[in-house]
N, C-alpha and C positions, 0 to 999 in steps of 0.2 A: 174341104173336110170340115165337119159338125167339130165346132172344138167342146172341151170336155168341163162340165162343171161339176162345184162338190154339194152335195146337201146340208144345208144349214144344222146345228146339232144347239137348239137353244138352251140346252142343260150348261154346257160350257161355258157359254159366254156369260149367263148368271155367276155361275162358280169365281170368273176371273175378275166379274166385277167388284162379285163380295172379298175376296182376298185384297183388292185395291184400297178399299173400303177400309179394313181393318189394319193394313200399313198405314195409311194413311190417319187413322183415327189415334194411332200407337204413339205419335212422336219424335221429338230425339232421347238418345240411349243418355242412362243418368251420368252424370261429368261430376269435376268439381277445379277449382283452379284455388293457388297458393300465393301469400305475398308474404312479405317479414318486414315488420318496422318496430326497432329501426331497422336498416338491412344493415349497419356498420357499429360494430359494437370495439372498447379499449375496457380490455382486461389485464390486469396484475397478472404476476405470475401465484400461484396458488386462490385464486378467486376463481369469481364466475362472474358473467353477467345475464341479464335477460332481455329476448327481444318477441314479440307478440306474431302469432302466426292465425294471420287470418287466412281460411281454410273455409271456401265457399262453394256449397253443396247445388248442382245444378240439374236439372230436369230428375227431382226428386232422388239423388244420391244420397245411402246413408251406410253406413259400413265403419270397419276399422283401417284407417289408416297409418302403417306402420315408414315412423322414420331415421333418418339418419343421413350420416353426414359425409359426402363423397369430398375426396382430396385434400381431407384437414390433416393440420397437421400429427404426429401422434403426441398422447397427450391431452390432447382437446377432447372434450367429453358432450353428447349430447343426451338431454333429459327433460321431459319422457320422450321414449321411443315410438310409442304407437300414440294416436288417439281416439277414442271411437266417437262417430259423426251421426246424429240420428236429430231428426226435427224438430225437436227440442232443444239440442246442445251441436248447435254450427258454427260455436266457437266465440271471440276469438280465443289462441291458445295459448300460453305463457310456457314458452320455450327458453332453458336451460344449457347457457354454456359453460361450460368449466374446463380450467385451463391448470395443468401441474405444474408444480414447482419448475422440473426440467423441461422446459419450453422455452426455446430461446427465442429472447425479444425480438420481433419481429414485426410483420403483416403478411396475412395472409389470403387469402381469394381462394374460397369455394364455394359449396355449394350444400341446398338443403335437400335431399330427394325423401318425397313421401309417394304413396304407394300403397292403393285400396285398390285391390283384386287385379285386372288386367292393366289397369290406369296407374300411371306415375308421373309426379309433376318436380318438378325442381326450379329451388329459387335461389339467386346469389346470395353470399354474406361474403363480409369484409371482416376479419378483424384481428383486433391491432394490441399485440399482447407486450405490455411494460413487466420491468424489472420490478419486482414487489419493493416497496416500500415503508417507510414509518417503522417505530420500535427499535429495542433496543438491539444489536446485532444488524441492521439493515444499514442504516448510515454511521459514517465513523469524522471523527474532530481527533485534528492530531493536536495534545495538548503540550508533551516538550517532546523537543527531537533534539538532542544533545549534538547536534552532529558541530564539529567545530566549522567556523565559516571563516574562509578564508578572503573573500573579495567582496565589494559594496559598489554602487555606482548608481545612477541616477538618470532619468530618463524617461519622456513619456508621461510625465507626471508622476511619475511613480522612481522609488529606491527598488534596486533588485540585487539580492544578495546570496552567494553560491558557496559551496561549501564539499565536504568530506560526504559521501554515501550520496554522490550526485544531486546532494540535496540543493534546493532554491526557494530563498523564500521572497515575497513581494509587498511592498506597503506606499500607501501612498501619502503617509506622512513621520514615516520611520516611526512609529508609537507601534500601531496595530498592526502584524504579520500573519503571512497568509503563506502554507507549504503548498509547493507545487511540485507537479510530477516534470519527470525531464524530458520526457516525449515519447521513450521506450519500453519495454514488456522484456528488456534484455537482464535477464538474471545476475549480469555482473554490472547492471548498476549500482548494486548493494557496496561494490568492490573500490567503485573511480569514484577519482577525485575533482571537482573543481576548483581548479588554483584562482581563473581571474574572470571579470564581466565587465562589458565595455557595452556602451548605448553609441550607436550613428548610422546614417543613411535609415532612418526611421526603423531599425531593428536592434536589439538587444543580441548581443553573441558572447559566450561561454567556452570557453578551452579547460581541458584539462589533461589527467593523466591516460596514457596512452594513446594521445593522440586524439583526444573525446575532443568533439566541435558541436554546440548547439545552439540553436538559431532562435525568438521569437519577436513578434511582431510587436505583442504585447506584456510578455513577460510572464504571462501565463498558461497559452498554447508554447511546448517546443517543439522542434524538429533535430533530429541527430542528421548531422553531415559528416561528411568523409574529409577527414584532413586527408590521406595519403600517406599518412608514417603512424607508428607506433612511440615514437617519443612523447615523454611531459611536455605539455606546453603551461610554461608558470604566468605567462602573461599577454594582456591583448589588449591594445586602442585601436582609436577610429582615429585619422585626418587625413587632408589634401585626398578623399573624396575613397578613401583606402582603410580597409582593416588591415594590421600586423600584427602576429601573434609570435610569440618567440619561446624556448625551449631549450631544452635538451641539449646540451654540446654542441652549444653555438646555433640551434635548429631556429632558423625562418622563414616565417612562411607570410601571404598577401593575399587578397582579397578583396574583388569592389562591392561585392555581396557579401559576404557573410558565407557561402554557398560553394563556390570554387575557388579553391585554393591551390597557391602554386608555392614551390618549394625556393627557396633563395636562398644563394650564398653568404653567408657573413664573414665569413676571412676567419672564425674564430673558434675552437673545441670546447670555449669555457661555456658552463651551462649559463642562462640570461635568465635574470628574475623577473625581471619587471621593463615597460617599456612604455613611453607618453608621446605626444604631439605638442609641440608649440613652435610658433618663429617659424614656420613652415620646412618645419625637418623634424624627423623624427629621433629619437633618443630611447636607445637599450641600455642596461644595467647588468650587472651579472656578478657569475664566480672571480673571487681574484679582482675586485675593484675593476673588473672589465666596462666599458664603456662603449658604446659604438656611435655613431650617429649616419641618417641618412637623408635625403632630402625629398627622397622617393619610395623607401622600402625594399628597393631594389641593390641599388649601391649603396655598399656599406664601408665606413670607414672606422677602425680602431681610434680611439682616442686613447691620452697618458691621462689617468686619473689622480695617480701622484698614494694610490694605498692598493694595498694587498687585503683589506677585509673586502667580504660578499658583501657585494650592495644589492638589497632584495624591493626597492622602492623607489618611483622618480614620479616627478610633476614638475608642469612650468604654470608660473603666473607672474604678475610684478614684472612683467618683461626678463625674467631668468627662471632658470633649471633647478632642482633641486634633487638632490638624490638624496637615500638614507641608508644605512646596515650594521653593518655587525659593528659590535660593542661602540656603539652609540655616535658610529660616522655619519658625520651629515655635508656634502659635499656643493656649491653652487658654482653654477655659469651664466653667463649673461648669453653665452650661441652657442651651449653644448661642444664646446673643442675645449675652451681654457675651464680648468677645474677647481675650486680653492675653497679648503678644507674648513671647517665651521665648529666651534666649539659647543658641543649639545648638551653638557654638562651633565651626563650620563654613561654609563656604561654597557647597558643595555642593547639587547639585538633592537635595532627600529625596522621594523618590517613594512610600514605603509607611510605615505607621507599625501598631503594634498594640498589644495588652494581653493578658500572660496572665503568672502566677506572681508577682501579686504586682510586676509592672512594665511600663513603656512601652518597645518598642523598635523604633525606625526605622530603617529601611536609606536609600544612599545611591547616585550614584555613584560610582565607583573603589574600591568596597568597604567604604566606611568603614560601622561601624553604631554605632548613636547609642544609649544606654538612661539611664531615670529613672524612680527608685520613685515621685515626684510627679508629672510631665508639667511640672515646672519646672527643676531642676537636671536638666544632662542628660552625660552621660560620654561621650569618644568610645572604641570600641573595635577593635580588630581583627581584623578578617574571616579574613588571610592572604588574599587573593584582589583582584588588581587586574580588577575589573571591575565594570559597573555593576548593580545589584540594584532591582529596581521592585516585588516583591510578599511581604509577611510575611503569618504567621500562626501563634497559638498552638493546640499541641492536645496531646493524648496526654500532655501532663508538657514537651512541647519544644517549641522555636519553629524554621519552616521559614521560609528565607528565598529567593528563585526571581528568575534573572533571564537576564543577556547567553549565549547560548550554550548557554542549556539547565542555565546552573549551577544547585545546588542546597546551598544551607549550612541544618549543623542545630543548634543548641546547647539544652544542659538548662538554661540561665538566661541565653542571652543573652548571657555573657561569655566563653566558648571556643565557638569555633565549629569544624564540622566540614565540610568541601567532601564532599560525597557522590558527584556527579555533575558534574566539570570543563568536557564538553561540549568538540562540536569544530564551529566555526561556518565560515564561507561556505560558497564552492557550488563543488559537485567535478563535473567534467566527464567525468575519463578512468581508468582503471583497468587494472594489468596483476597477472601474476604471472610471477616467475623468482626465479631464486637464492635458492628459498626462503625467499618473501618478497612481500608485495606490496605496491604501488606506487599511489598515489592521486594526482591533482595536478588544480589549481584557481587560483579566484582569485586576483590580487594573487600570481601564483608559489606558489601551496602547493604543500608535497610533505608525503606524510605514508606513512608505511611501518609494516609490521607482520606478524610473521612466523606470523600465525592469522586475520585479521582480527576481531582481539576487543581487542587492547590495540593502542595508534596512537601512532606518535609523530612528531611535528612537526620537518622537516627544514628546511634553511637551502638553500632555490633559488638562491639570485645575482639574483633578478630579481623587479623588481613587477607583471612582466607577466604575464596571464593565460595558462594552462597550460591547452590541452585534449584533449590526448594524449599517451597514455604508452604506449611497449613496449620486449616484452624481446628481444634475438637478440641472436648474435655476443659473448655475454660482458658486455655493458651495458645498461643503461637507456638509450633516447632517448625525451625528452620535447617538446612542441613545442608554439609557443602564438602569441600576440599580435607583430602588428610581426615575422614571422618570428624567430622567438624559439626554438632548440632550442638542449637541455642534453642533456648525457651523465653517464651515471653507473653507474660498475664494481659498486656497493652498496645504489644507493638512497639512500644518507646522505652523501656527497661529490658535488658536481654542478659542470659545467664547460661555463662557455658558450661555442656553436663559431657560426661563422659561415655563414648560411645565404645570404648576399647576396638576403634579397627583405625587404621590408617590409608583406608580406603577411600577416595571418594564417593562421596555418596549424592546421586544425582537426582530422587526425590522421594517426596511422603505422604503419605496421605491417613486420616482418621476413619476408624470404621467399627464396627464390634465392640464398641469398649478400648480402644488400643491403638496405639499407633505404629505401622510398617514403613520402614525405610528402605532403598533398596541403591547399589551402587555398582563399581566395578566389580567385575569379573564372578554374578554372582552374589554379592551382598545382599544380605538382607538379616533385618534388623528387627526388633520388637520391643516393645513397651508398653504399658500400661496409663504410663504418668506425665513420659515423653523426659523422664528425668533417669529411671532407672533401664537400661538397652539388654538385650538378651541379642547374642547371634543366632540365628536360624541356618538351615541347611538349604540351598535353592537346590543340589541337585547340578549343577552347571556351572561352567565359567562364564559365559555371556556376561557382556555388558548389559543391564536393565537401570532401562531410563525413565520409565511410568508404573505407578502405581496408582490403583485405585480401589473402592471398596463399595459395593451392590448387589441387591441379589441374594443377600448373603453372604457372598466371600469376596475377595482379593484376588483382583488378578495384577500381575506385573508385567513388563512388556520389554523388550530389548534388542539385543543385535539381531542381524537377518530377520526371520522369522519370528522369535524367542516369546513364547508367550506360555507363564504359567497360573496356576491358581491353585489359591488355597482357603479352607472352609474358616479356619482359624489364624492365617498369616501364621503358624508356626509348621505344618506339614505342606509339600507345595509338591503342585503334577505339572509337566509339560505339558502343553496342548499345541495342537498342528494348527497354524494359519495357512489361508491361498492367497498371496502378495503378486497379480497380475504384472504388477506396474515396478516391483523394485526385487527383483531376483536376489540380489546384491544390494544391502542399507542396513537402516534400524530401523523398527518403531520406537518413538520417541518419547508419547503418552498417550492415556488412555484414561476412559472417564463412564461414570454408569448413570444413564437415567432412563425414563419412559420405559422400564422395560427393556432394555438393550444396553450393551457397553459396544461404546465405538474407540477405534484406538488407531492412529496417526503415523506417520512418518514418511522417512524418505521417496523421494520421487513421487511425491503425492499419494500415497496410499494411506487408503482410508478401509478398515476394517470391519464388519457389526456383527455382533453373537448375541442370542437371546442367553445364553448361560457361561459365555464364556469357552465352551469348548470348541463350539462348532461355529466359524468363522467366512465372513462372504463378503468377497473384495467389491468394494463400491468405485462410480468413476467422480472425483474429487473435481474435475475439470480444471487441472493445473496445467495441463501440457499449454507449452507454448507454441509450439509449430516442431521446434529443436530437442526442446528437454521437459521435465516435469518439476514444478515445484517443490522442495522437499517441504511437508508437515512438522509443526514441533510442539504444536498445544491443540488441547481442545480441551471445550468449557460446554456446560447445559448452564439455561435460564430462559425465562421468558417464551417457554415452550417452542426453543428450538437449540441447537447444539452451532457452536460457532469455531471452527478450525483457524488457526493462523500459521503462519510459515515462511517461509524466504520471500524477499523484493516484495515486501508488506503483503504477500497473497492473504486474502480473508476470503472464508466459507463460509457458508449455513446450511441447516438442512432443518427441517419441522421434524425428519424421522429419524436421520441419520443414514437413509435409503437416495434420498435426491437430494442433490447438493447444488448451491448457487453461490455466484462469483460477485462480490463484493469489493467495494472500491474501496482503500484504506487511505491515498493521497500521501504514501511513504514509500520508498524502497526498501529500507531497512528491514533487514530481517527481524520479526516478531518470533520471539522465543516462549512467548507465554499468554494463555488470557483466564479469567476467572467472571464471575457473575455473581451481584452482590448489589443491596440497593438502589435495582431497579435497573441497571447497567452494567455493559459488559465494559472491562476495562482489558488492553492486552499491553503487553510491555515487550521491551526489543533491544536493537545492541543501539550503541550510539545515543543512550537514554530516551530512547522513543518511546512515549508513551500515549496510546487512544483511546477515547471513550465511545461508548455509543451508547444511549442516542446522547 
């Protein structure tokens, strides 16, 4: 069969050539591709940085390309969003990051995605956002921390010395001191005590009340360890390759780290003060002239000490024992068994006793300190310092002596001594600044003034009664306290008690309108003109109100629960409603006006801001610890930002009073106050804690 053919159709095959033709003459479709340098950028928190986006236009691309920024964190800001790309302008582009306050320090990995018409390219970024820095309110110097110190010791090259409010400080030639934190974020470090500090097996270890155990390497990282009880432990050595740490009714405990601790018997209920190494046995002290000795830590044996006073102190050196305590017993042995009684010519409690250079020297209280080349004749000497001293130690060539207030005395043999560190003790409530100068007051009427807050000096109030407000206007200080208690004062260093007619405490003040507002228990509140002639006002409420302040125009004042009123004049006053997320149950504690907003403080970390005072919007403070929430008790504006302080040394700031950052204070002590004045914010606390920033 004929097979079948087709006829050629030359129209076509022109047609298919020409469209080849013109694919072909067309190209590739416009592109464009992206890079970022740097691609890793370190940003503060509240900055920016800039990284260069070159953005290259290919087989004739030109358009707007819009961008932004996939899996950043929130917070991080990109700027500008779009760019437009045309033949003229292919870049490169100066790309904006910015980074908010509440950003937590981090690193982060994402990505840039841009995106003109159907096409989308994306490029990585790194980056690596710091805790803001610099100015006054960002870093803090604690300048007295009154806390009393109870133990000293030596080690590492360095003295390390522990005390009341978990406090520790460190130096490495007993002159210069350096506070340290204790390892923990636990709220009742504010509360424990460290009794004693021992240096061996290349670590420093700390006991104290409740059973407190902490560890460092260098004296400046710690670690909280677990005793296993709840009892005081008043003392701790290191020997024969062993820590012992003793306590509480009869409580011993052992250790070849530092780390795991086991519980021993001691045969005894009396509580044990103090306990040493030497002659390779170990030696405890105690209630009731108690004595023990062991050769291990493990087995213990009661010794006769031949007295019934507390011996709160022992050492050996000189090939014998020494012990020391109540009303001015000083006890020695040549093997810790035979005991024989030493005339110290004193009557005083001796609470520490040591050995280095060739002699014994025991501290007392009121200052006296005792030395003897033997541990038998013994000299009294003097300190210059009326105050009591509970912990010695020799090292470096010198002996440290640590006690009331944070004191610190150092002498090269024991017989001239030197105060290094005077310490400034109770607990400061209120805090101002004026007449260049600022203004601290507390306990028992303290006033303490100082025109940097770095050097302080202790002023004469008129009064034993506690003082928890202080402010400046009209040309003076008014201060106000206990039993309706206010003083005036043109300087700060003269003060003049004026009559308030209420018998109320009154917890604080503030200037504002012309006038000054007091306000205190259950309700109080006060007015003045002159701060010398007081008028009572009506609040309207029994609350307790603990802050006032004055902005905006009026006064507001702030108190138990909720309690938040204002008044145009500080003499008519309206409750207003707060929203307290975080403390159902508390007070606000104070409150303060600037930028435009009053922000106002307290319990369980709450933080409040009103543009007028009425209408109020709960901020997150970031106090919570995991367990509980820091309570608030001050807040201060300067340096265009507002700075919170509060329990276990919590420190805040905020640029707006909207976002808030966690700051490192290097105290536990609870901070009861701060103010802003000369360029620096100073805050003040219990246990005479006082910080500067910067």
């Amino acid at each position: 069969m004929r097979s079948k053919t087709h006829p050629s159709i030359p129209w076509l095959s022109g047609l298919l050539a020409l469209l080849l033709l013109v694919a072909c003459s067309r190209g590739p479709s416009p592109d464009f591709s992206i890079a970022l340098s740097p691609a890793s950028l370190t940003v503060q928190q509240g900055s920016s940085g800039t990284t260069q986006l070159t953005l290259t236009p290919q087989h004739g691309f030109t358009g707007t390309v819009s961008l932004g920024l996939q899996n950043a964190p929130a917070g991080v800001d990109l700027s500008p969003t779009s760019v437009n790309v045309t033949a003229s302008n292919p870049g490169p582009y100066p790309l904006t990051i910015s980074v908010d306050y509440d950003v937590t320090e981090d690193t982060y990995n994402f990505t840039l995605q841009a995106t003109g018409g159907s096409l989308s390219k994306s490029a990585d970024l790194t980056l690596t956002v710091n805790v803001a820095s610099g100015g006054p309110g960002t870093t803090w110097t604690v300048r007295n921390q009154g806390s009393t110190l109870y133990s000293v010791t030596y080690g590492n090259n360095q003295f390390v010395a522990v005390g009341s409010s978990s406090t520790i400080r460190t130096s490495p030639d007993g002159v210069s001191w350096t506070v340290r934190t204790s390892g923990t974020n636990d709220v009742l470090d504010a509360l424990r005590v460290l009794y004693s500090v021992t240096y061996g097996n290349n670590q420093f270890v700390a006991v104290g009340s409740s059973g407190t155990i902490r560890t460092s390497p260098d004296g400046v990282s710690w670690t909280a360890r677990s005793s296993g009880i709840r009892d005081n432990l008043y003392g701790i050595t290191y020997g024969g390759g062993q820590f012992v740490a003793v306590g509480w009714n009869g409580t011993i405990l052992t250790s070849p780290d530092g780390v795991s601790w086991t519980l021993r018997t001691s045969g005894t209920s009396e509580t044990l003060r103090g306990i040493t190494h030497g002659n390779n046995q170990f030696v405890a002290v105690g209630q009731n002239g108690t004595i023990l000795t062991s050769p291990d830590g493990v087995s213990w044996t009661l010794r006769t000490s031949g007295t019934s006073k507390t011996l709160y102190g022992v050492t050996h050196g000189n090939n014998q024992f020494v012990a020391v305590g109540q009303s001015g017993t000083i006890l020695t042995s040549p093997d810790g068994v035979s005991w024989t009684p030493r005339t110290s010519g004193t009557f005083y409690t001796l609470y520490g006793v040591t050995h280095g250079g060739g002699q014994f020297v025991a501290v007392e209280s009121f200052g006296t300190i005792l030395t003897s080349p033997d541990g038998v004749s013994w000299t009294l000497r003097t300190s210059g310092i009326n105050g009591w001293f509970y912990g010695i130690t020799h090292g470096n060539n010198q002996f440290v002596a640590v006690g009331d207030a944070g004191a610190i005395l150092t002498s090269p043999d024991g017989l001239s001594w030197t105060l290094r560190t005077s310490g400034i003790n109770g607990w400061f409530y209120g805090i101002t600044h004026g007449n260049n100068q600022f203004v601290a007051v507390g306990d028992a009427g303290a006033i303490l003034t100082s025109p940097d807050g770095v050097s302080w000096t202790s002023q004469t109030s008129g009064t034993s009664s506690g003082l928890y407000g202080v402010t400046y206007g009209g040309g003076q200080f008014v201060a106000v306290g206990w039993n309706g208690t206010i003083l005036t004062s043109p300087d700060g260093v003269t003060w003049t008690a004026r009559t308030s007619d209420t018998s109320s405490p009154l917890w604080a003040v503030t200037y504002g309108g012309g006038q000054f507002v007091a306000v205190g228990r259950n309700g109080t509140i006060l007015t003045s003109p002159d701060g010398v002639s007081w008028t009572a006002r009506s609040s309207g409420i029994r609350d307790n109100l603990y802050g006032v302040t004055h902005g905006g125009g009026q006064f507001v004042a702030v108190g138990d629960g909720d309690t938040i009123l204002t008044s145009p004049d500080g003499v008519t006053w309206t409750a207003q409603s707060s929203i307290i997320i975080n403390a159902p149950i508390g007070a606000l504690e104070d409150v303060t006006h600037a930028n435009g907003q009053f922000v106002a403080v307290g319990w369980n970390g709450t933080i409040l801001t009103s543009p007028d005072g009425v209408t109020w919007t709960a901020r997150d403070s970031k106090t919570f610890t995991g367990l509980y929430f820091n309570n608030l008790y001050g807040i201060a504006y300067g340096n265009n930002q507002f700075v919170a302080v509060g329990w276990n040394g919590t420190i805040r700031t905020s640029p707006n009073g909207t976002t808030w950052m966690v700051r490192t204070s290097d105290t536990s002590s609870p901070l009861q106050a701060v103010t802003y004045g000369g360029g620096q914010f100073v805050a003040v606390g219990l246990d005479g804690t006082i910080l500067t920033s910067p």
